[in-house]
Backbone as a ProteinNet text record, in pm:
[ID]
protein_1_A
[PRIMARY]
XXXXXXXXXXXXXXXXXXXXXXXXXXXXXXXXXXXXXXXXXXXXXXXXXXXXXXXXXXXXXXXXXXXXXXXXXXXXXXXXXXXX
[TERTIARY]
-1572.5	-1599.9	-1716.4	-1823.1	-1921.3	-1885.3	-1821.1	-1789.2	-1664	-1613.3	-1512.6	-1606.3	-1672.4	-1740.7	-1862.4	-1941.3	-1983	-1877.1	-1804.1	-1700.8	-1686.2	-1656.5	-1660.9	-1786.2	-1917.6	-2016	-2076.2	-2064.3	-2050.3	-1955.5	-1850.9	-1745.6	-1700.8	-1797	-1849.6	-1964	-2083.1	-2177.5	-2157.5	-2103.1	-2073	-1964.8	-1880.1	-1805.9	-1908.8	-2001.1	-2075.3	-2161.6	-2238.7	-2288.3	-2226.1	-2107.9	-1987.6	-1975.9	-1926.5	-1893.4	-1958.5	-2123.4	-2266.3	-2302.1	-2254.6	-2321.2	-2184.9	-2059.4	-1921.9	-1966.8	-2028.1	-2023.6	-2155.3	-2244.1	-2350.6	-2323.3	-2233.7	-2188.2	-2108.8	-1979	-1851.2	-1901.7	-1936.8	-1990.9	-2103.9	-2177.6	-2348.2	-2363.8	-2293.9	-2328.3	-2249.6	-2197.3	-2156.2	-2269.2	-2327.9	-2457.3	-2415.2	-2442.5	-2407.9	-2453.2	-2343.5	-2372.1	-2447.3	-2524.2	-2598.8	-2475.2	-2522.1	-2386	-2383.6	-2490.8	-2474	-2404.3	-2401.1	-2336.1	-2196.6	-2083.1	-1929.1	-1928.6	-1786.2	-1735	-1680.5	-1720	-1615.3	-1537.4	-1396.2	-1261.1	-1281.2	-1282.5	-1298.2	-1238.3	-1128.1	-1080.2	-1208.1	-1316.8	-1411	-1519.8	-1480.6	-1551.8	-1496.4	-1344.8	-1302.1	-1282.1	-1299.6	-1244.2	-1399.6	-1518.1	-1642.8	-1661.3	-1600.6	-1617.8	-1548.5	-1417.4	-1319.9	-1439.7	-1442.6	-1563	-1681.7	-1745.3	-1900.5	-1841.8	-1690.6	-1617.4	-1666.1	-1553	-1518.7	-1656.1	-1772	-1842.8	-1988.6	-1947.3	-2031.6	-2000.5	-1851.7	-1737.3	-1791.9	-1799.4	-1781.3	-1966.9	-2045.2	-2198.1	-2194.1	-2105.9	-2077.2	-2058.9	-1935.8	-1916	-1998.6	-2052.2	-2128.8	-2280.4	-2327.2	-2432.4	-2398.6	-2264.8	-2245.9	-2200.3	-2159.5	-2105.2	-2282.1	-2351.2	-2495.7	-2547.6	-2564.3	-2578.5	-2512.8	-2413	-2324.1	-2376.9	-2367.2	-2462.3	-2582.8	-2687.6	-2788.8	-2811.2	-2714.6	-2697.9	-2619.3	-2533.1	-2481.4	-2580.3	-2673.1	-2756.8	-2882.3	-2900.5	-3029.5	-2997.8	-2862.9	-2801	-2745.5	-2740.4	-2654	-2530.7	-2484.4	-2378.2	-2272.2	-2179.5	-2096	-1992.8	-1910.8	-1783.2	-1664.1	-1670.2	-1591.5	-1602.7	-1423.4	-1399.8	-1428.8	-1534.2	-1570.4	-1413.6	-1480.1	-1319.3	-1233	-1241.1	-1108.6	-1163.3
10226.5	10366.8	10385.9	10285.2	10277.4	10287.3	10199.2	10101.4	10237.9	10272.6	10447.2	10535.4	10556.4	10650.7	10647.5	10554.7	10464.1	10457.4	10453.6	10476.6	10616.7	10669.6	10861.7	10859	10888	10913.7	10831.3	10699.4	10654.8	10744.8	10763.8	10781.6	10970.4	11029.8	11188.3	11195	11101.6	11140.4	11099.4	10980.1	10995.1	11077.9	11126.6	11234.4	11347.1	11402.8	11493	11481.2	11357.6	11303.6	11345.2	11280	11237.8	11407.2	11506.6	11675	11685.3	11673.9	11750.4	11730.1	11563.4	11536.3	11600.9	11573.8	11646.7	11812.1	11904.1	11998.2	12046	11979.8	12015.5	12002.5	11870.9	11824.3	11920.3	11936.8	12029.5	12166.2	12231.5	12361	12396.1	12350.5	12420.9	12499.5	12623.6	12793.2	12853	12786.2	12858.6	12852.8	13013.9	13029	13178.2	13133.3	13280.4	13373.2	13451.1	13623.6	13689.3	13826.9	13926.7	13989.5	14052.3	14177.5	14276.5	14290.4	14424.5	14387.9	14274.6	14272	14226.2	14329.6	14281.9	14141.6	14081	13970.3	13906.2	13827	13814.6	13701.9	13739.3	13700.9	13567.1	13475.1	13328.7	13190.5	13124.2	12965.6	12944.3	12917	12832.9	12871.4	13003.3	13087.4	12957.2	13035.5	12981.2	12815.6	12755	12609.6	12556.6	12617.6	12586.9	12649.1	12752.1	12784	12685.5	12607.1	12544.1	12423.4	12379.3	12217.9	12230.6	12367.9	12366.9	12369.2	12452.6	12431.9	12337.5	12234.8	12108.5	12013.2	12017.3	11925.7	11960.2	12150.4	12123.3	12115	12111.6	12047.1	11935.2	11788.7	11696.5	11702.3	11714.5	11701.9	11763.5	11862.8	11897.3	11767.6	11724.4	11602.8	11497.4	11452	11365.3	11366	11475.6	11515.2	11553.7	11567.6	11537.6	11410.8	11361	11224.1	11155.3	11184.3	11075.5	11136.4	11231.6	11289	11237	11232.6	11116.3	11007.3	10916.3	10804.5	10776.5	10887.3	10895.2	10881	11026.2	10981.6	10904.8	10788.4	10690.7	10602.8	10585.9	10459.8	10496.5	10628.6	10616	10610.5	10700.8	10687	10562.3	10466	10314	10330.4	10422	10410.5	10309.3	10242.4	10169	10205.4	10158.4	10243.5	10193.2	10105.9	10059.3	10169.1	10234.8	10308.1	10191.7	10299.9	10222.8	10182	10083.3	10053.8	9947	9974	9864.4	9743.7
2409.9	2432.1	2530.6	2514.1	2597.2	2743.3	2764.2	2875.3	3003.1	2920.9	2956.4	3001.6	2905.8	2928.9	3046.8	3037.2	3165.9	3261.2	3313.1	3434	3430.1	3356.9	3384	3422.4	3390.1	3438.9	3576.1	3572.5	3746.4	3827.8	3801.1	3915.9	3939.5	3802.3	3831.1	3887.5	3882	3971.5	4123.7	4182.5	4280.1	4329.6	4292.1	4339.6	4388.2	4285.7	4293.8	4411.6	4479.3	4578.4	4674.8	4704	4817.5	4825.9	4744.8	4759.5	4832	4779.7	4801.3	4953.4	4980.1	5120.3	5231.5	5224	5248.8	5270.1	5155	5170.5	5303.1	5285.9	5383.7	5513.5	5559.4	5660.2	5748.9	5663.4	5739.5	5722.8	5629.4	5571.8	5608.6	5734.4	5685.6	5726.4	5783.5	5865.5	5729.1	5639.5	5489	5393.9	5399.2	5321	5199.3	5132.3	4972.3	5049.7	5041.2	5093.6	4992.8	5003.5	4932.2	4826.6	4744.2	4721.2	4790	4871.3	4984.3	5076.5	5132.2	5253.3	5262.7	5394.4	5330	5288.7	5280.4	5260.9	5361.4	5467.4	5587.2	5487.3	5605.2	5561.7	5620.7	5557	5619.7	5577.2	5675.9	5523.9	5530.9	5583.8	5576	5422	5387.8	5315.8	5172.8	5233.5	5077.5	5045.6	5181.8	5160.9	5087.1	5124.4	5088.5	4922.6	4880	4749.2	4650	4703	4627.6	4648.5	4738.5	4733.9	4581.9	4657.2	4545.7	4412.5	4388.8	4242	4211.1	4274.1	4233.8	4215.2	4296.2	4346.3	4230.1	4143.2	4060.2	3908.4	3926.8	3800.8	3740	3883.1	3847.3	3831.4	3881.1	3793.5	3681.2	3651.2	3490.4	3403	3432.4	3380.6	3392.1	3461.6	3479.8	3427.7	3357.4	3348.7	3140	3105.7	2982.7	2926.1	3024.7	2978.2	2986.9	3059.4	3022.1	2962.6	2882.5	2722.5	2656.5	2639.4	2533	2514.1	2643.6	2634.1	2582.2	2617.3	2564.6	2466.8	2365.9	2240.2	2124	2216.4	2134.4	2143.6	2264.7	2228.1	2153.1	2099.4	2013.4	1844.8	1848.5	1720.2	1630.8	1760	1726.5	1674.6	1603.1	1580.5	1561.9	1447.3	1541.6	1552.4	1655	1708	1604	1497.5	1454.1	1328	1239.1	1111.4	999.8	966.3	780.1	734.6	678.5	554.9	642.2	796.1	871.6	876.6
[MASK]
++++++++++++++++++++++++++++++++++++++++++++++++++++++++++++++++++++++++++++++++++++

């Protein structure tokens, strides 16, 4: 379970990296509009909203899965059911 879960959290934080540096790169004249000001109509608008989704999805994940971790290794726990 360790060892899973350790691969989810490696392979969500670098995703989150790879987005982050991806999004600055192709995206950087894409800056959060005011609520006062219109909305320009833009793919770039929206191809940059679908990235930061995704790119702050996976630091979601990645940022609960090393809470998990955290707290399987202070709890000790063992992963094995009483009784088997």
């Amino acid at each position: 379970m360790k060892r899973r879960l350790t691969f989810i959290f490696v392979g969500s934080a670098i995703l989150a990296v790879v987005l982050a540096l991806f999004c600055n790169w192709y995206f950087p004249d894409v800056i959060p509009l005011a609520s006062t000001e219109p909305a320009p109509t833009s793919w770039r608008l929206d191809a940059a909203f679908a990235v930061s989704t995704v790119r702050w999805t996976a630091a979601f994940v990645a940022a609960a899965s090393a809470i998990a971790l955290m707290f399987m290794n202070i709890t000790k726990g063992s992963s094995e059911l009483e009784g088997r």
